[in-house]
Backbone as a ProteinNet text record, in pm:
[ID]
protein_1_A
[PRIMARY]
XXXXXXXXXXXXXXXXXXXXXXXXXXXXXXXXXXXXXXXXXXXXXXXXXXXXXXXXXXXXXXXXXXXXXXXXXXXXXXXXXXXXXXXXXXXXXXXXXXXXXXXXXXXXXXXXXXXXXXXXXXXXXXXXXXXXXXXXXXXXXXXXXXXXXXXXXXXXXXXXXXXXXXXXXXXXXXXXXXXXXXXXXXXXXXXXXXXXXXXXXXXXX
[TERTIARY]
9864.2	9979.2	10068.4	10199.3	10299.4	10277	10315.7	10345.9	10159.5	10100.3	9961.2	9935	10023.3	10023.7	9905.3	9850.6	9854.3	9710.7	9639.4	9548.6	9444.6	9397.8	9340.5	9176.2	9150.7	8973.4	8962.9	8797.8	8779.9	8634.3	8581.6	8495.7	8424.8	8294.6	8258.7	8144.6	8142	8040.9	7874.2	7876.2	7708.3	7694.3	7769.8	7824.7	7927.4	7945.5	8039.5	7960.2	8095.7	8016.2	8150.6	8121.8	8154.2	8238.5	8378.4	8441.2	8543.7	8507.6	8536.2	8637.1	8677.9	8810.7	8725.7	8600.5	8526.7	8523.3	8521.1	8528.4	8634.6	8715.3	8822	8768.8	8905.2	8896.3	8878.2	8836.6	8828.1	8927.1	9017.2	9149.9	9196.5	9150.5	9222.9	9098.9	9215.2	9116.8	9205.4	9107.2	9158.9	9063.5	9151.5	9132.9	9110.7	9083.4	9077.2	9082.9	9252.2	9278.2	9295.3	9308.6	9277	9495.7	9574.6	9660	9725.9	9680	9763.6	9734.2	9641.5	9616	9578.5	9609.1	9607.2	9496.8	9395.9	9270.3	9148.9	9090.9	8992.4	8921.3	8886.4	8774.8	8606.1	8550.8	8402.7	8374.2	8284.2	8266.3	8217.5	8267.1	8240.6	8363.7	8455.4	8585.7	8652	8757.5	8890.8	8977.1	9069.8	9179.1	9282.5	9349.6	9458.5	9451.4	9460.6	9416.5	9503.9	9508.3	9617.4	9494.1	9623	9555.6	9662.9	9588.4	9676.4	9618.5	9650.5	9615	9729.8	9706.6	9831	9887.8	9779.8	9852.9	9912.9	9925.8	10011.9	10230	10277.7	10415.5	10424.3	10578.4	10605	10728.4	10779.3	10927.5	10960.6	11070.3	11173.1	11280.2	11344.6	11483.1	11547.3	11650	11795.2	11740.6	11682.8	11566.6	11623.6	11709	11671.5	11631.3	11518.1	11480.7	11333.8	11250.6	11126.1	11020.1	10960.2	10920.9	10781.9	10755.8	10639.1	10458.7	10538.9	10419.7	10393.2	10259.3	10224.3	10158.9	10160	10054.5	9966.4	9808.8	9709.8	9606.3	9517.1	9426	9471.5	9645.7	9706.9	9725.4	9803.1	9803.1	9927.7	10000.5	10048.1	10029.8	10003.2	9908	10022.8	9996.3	10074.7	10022.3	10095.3	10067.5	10061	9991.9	9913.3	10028.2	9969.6	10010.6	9864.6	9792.8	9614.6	9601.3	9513	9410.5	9237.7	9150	9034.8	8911	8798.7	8638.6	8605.5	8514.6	8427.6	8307.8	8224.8	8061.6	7976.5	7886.2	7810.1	7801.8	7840.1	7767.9	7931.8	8037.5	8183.5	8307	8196	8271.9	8322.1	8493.3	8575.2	8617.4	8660.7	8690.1	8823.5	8936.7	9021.8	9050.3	9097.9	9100.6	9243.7	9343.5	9442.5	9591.6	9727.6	9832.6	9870.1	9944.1	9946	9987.2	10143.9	10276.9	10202.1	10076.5	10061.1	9953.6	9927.3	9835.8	9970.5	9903	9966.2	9890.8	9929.2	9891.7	9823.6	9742.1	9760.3	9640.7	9655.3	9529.2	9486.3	9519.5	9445.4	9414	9407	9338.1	9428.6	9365.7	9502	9459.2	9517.1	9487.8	9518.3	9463.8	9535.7	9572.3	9708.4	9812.4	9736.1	9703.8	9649.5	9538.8	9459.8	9334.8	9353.6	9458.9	9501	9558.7	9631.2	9669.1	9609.8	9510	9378	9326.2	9288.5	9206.9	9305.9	9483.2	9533.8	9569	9524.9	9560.2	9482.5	9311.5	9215.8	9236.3	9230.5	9296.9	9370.4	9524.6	9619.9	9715.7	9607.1	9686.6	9792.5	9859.1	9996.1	9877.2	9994.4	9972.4	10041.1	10012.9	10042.6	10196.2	10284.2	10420.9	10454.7	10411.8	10446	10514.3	10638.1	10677.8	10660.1	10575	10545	10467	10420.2	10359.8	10421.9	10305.9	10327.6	10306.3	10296.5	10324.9	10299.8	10359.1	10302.8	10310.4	10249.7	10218.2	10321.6	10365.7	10450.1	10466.3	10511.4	10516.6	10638.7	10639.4	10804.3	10807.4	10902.6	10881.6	10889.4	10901.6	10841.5	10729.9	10736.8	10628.9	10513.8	10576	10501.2	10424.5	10491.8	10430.2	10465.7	10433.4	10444.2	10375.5	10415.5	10376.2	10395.9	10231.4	10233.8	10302	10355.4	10438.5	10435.3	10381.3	10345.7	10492	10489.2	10637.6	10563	10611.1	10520.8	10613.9	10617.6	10672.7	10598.9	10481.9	10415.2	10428.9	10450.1	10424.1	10303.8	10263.9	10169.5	10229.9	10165	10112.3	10012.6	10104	10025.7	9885.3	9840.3	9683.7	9633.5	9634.5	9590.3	9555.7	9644.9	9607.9	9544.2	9555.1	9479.3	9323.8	9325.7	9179.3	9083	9173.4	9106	9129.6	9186.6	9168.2	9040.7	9032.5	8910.3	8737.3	8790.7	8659	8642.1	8718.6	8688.8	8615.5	8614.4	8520.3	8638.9	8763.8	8851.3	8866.2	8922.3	8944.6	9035.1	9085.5	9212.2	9351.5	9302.2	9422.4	9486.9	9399.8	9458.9	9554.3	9560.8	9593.5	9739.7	9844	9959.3	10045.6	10144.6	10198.3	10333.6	10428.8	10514.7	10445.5	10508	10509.5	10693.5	10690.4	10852.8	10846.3	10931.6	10931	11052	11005.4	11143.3	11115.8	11261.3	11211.6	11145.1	11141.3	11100.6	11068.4	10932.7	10919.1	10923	11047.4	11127.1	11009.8	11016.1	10946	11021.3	10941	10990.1	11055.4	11047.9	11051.1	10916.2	10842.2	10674.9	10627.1	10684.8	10640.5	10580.2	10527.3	10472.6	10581.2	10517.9	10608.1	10692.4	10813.1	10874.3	10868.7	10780.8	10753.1	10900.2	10961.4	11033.4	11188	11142.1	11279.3	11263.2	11092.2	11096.4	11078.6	11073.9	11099.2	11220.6	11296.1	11466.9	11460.8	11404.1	11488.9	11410	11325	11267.6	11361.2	11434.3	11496.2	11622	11668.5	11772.7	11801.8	11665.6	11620.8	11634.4	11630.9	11627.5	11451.9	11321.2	11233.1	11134.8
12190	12201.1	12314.8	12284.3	12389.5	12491	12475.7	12611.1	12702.5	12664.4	12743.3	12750.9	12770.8	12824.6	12807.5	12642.5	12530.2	12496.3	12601.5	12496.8	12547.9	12481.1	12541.8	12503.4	12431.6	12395.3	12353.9	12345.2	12280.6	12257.9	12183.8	12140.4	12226.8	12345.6	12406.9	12309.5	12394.6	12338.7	12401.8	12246.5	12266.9	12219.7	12243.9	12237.3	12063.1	11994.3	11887.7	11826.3	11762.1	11674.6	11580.8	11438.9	11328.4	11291.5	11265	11238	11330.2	11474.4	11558.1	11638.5	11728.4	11816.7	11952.6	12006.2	12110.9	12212.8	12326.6	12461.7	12511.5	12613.3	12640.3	12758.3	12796.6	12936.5	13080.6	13158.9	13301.1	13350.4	13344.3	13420.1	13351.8	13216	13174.8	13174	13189.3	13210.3	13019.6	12978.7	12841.8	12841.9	12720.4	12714.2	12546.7	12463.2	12303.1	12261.6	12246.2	12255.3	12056.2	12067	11932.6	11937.2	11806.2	11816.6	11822.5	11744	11786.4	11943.3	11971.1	12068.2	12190.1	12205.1	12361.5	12398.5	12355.4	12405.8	12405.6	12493.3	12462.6	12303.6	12270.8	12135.9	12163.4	12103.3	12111.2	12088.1	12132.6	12096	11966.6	11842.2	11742	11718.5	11787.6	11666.6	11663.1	11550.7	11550.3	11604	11724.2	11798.2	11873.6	11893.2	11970.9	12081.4	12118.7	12196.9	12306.9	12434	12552.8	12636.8	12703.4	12792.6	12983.5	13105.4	13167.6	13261.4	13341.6	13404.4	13456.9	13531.7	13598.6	13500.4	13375.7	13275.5	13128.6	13176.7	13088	13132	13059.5	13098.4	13209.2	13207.1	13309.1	13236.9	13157.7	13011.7	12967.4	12871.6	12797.3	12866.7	12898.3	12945.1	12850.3	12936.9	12841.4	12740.3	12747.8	12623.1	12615.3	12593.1	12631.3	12485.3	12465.2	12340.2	12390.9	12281.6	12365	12419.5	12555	12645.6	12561.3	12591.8	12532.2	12618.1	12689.6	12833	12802.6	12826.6	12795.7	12905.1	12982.4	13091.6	13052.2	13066.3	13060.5	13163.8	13172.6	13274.7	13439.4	13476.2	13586	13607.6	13502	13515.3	13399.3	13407.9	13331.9	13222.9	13098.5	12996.7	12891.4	12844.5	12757	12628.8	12555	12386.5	12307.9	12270.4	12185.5	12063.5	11977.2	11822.9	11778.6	11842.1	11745.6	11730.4	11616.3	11596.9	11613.5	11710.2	11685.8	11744.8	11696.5	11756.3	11830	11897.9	12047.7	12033.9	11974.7	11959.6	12077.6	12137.3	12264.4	12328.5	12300.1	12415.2	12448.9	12391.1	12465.5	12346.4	12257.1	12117.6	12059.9	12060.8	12029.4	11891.6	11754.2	11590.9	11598.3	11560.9	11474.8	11356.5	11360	11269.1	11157.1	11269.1	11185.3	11279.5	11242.2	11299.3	11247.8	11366.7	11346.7	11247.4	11232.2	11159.7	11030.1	10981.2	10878.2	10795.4	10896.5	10859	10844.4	10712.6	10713.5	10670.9	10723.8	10783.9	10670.7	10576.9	10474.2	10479	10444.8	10436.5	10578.1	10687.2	10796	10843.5	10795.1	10782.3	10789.3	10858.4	10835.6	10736.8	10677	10550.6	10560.5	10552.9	10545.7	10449.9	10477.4	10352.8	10284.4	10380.9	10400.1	10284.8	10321.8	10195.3	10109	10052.9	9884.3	9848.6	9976.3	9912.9	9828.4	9900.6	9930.3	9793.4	9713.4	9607.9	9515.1	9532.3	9409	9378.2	9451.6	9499.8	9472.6	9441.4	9380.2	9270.9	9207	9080.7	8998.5	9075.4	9042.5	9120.6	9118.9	9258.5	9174	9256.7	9213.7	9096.5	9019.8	8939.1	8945.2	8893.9	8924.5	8932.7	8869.7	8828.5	8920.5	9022.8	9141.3	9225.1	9307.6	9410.8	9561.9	9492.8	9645.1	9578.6	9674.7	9716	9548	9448.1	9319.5	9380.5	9479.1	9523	9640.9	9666.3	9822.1	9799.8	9914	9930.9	10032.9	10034	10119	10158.5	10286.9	10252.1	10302.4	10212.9	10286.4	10429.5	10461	10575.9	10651.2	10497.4	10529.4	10634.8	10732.6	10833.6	10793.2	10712.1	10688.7	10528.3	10451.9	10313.8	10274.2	10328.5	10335.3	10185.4	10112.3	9972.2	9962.3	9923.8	9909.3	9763.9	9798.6	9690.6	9666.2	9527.6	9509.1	9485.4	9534.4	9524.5	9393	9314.9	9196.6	9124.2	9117.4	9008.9	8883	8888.3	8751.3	8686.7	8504.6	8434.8	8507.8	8621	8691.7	8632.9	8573.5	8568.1	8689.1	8695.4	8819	8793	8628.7	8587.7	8619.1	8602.7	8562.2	8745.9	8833.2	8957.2	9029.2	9030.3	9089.1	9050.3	8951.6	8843.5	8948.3	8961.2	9043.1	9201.1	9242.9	9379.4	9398	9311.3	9334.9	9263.2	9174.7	9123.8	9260	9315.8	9423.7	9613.4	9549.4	9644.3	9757.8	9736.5	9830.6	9785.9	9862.4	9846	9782.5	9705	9629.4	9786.1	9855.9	9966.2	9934.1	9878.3	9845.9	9725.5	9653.2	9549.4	9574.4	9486.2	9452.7	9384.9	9455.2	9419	9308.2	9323.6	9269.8	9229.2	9171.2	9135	9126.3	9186.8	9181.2	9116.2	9021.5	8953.5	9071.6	9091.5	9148.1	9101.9	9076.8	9040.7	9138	9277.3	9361.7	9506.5	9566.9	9648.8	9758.3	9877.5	9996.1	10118.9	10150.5	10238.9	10364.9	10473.7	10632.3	10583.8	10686.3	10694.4	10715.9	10738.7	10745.4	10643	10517.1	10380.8	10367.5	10448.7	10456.7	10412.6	10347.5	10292.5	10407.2	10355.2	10517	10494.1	10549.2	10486.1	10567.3	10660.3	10694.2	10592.4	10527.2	10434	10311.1	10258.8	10176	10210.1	10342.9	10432.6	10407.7	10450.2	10403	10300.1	10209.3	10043.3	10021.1	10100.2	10056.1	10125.5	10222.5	10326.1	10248.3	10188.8	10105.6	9967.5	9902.4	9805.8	9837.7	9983.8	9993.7	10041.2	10020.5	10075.8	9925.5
16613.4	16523.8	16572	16599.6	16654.2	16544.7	16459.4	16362.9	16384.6	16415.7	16411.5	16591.7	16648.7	16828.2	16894	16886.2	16800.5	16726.2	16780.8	16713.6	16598.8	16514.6	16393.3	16407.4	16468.1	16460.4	16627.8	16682	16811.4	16788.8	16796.2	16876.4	16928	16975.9	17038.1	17122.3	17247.9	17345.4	17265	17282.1	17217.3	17056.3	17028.4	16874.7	16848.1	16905.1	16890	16789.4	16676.4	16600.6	16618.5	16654.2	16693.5	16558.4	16597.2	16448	16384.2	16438.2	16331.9	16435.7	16368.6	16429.5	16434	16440.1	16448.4	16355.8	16421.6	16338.1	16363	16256.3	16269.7	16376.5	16448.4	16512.3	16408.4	16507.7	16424.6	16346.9	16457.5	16342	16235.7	16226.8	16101.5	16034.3	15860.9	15734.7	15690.5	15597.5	15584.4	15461.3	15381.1	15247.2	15164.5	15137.1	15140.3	14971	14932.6	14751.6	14734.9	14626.6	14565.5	14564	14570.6	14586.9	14468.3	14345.2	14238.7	14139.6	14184.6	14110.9	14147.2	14337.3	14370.9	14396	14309.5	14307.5	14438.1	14449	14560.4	14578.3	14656.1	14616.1	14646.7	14569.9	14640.7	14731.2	14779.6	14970.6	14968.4	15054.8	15115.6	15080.9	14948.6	14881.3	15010.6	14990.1	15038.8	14941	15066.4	15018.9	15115.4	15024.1	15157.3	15243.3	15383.6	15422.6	15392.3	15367.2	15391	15525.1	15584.4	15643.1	15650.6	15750.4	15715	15831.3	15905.7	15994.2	16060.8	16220.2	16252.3	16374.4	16408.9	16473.3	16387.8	16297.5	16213.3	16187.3	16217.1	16226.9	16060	16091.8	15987.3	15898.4	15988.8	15912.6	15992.4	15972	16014	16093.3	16157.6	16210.7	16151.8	16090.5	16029.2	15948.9	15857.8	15803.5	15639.2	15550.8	15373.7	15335.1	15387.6	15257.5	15222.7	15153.3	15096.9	15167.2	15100.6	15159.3	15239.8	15312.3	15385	15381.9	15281.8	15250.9	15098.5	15066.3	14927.1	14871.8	14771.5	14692.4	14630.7	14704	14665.3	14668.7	14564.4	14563.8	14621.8	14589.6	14570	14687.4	14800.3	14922	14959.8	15080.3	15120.3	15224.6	15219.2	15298	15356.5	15502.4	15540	15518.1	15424	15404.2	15472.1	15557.5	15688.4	15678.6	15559.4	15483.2	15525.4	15637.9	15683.3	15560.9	15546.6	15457.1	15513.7	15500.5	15554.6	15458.4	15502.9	15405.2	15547.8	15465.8	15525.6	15511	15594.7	15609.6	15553.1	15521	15493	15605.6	15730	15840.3	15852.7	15753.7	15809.4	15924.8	15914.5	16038.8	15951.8	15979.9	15974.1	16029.7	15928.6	15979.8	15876	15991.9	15964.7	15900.6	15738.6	15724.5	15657.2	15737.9	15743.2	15674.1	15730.1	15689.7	15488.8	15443.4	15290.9	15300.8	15386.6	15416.1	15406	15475.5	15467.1	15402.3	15278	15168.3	15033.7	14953.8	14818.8	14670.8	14585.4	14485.6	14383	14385.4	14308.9	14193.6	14069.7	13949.8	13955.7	13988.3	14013.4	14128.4	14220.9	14306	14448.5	14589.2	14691.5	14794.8	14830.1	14879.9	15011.9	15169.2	15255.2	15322.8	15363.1	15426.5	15576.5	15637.4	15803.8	15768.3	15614.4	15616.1	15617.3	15521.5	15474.1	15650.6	15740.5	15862.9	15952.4	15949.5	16056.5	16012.4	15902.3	15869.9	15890.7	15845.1	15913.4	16073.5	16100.9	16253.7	16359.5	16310	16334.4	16305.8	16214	16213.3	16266.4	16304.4	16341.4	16428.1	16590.3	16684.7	16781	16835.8	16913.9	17041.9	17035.2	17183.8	17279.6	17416.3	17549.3	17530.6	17454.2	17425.2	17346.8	17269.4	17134.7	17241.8	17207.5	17284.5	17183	17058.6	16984.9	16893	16810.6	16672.9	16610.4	16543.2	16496.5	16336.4	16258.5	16114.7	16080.8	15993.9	15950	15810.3	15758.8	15602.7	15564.6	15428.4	15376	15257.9	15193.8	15009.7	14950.4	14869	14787.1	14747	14713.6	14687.2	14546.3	14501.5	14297.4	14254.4	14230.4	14228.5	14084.8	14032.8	13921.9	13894.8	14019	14035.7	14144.5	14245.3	14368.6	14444.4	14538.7	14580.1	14741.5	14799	14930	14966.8	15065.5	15093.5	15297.1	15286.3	15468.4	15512.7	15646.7	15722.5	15851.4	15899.4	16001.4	16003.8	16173.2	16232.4	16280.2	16153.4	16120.5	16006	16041.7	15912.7	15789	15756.6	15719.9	15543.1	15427.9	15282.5	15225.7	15112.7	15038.8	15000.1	14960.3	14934.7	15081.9	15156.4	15331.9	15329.8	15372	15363.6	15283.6	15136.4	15069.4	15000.5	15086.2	15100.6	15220.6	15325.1	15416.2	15422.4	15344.6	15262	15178.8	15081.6	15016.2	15098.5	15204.5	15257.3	15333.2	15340.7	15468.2	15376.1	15239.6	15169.1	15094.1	15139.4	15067.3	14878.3	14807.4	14622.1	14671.3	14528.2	14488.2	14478.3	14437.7	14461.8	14616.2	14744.4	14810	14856.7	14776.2	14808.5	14805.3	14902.5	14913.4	14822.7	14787.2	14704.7	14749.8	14846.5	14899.5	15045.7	15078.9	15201.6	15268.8	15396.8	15426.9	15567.2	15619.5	15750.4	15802.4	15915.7	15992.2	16176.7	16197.6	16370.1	16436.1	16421.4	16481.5	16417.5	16432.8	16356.5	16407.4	16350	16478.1	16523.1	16625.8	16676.3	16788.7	16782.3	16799.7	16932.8	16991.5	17181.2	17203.6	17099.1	17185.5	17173.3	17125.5	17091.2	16991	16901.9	16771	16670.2	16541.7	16459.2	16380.1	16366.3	16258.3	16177.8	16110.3	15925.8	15843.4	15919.2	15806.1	15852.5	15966.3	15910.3	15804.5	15828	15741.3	15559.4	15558.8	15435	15380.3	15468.2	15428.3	15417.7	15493.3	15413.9	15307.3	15271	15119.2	15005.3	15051.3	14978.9	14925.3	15029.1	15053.9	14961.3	14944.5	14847.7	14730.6	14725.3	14583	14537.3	14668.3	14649.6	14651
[MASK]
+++++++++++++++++++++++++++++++++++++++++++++++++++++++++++++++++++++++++++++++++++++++++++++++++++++++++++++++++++++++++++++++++++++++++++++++++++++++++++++++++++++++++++++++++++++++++++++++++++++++++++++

């Protein structure tokens, strides 16, 4: 992570645990809160990482939008957005950006999962020149709805048949389905979820 010059956990020789993003380094002090409520989490939860040390930045240059620093436990902590759990010996697993978890029944749901199972299902062929769907959610904070982006004949029964055969809740299931000829991607070839953000924005959500 740039803002932490870069990196916050590794792996030690001898020490690898398969999966996981390791132990943090020395200099950082790091902290793992529950997202609506600030609060620490119990060890194994999933929660947000903060961290805070003297290789962690200090701001933005020329930057006024929201602060990227949070006050916790009478201290000032940089807000990762990671989501990860903390094993008992301190091993640290990744388990995913906030940006791309959403909020559903209680509960946060991740987008990357519902991907990953249609994606198995249904991966690019020799003829795909990118990414054949992505997952996405409105941005209703209070009834928020995943919605597939696919440049496949893809049905909302057909997918969310293999959402739940594949062991995920009905919180996951798809709510829309959207055809588009092509689904846009960065310069690193990765999909840009925040353009297909905007055209949900654009819809009206």
């Amino acid at each position: 992570m740039t803002e932490c010059s870069p990196i916050i956990s590794v792996n030690r020789p001898g020490r690898e645990v398969r999966g996981s993003i390791g132990l943090p380094v020395g200099s950082i002090d790091h902290a793992i809160v529950d997202v609506d409520s600030g609060r620490r989490v119990s060890p194994g939860q999933v929660g947000m990482l903060l961290v805070a040390g003297p290789s962690v930045f200090g701001g933005y240059l020329e930057y006024d939008g929201p602060s990227p620093f949070v006050e916790f436990d009478r201290r000032q902590w940089y807000r990762t957005g990671d989501l990860v759990s903390e094993a008992p010996d301190g091993v640290l697993t990744f388990r995913g950006r906030l940006k791309r978890f959403v909020k559903l029944g209680g509960e946060m749901v991740s987008l990357p999962a519902v991907e990953a199972v249609l994606e198995a299902h249904h991966p690019p062929g020799e003829d795909d020149e990118g990414p054949v769907l992505a997952v996405e959610a409105t941005a209703d904070e209070d009834h928020p709805e995943i919605v597939l982006f696919t440049t496949r004949p893809l049905d909302r029964e057909t997918v969310n048949r293999q959402i739940r055969e594949a062991g995920l809740s009905g919180l996951h299931n798809v709510r829309r389905v959207v055809r588009v000829d092509q689904i846009p991607v960065l310069g690193t070839g990765k999909t840009d979820y925040r353009a297909l953000k905007g055209r949900l924005a654009r819809r009206g959500g």
